[in-house]
C-alpha positions in Angstrom: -24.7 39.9 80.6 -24.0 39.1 76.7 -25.5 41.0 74.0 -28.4 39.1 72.5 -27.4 37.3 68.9 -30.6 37.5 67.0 -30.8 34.5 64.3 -31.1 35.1 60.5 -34.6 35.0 60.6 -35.3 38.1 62.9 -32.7 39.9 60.6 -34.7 39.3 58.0 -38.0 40.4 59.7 -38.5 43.8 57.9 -42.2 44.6 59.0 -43.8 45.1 62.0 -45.9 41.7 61.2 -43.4 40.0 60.3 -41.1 40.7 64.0 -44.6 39.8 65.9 -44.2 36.1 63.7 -41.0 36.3 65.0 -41.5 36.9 68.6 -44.6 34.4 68.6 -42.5 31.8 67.5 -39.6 32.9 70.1 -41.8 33.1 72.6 -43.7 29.7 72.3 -40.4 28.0 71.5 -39.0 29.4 75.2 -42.2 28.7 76.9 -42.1 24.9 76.2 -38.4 24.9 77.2 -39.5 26.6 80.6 -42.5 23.9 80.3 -39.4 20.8 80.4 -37.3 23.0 83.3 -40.0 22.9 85.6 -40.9 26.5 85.2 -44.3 26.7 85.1 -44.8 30.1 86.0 -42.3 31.7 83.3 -43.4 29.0 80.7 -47.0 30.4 81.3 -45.8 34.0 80.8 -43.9 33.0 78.0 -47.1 31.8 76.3 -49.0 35.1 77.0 -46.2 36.7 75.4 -46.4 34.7 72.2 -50.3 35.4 72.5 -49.8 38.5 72.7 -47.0 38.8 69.7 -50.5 36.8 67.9 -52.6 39.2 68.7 -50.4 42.4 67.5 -50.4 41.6 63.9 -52.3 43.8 61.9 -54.3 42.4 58.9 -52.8 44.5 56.4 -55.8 44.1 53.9 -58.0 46.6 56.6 -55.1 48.9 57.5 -54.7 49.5 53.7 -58.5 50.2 53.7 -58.6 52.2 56.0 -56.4 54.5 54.9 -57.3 54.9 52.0 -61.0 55.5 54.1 -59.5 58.4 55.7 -57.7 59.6 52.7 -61.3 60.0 50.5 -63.2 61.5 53.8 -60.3 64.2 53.7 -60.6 64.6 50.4 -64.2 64.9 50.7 -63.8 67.6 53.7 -62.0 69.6 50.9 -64.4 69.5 48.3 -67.1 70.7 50.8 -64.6 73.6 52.4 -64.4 75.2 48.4 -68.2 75.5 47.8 
């Protein structure tokens, strides 16, 4: 077996959202091409794949939050802990 070429594209994913795009797109892109072969099975696979690829992507806006969240309640913990 060959070793996989990845395109520029999944070079250039950097973040962990931006490699699920990737693997969404990959994904969707194989499943129709099993869809044409007469692979129904591995076409529908491939689908759940790129569903789930969809479905991994955090919204960055809430993880942001909620760190900073946590951050304040553990600054808060301190500020009780010295009284």
């Amino acid at each position: 077996m060959e070793p996989i070429m990845l395109d520029d594209s999944a070079a250039g994913a950097k973040t962990p959202n931006e490699r699920a795009e990737y693997i969404e797109r990959m994904s969707h892109e194989l499943s129709r091409l099993a869809t044409v072969s007469g692979l129904p099975f591995l076409a529908y696979i491939l689908n759940m794949a790129a569903e789930e690829a969809s479905h991994s992507k955090v919204d960055v806006r809430f993880a942001a939050r909620g760190r900073a969240t946590a951050s304040a309640d553990l600054d808060m913990g301190q500020v009780r802990h010295q009284k």
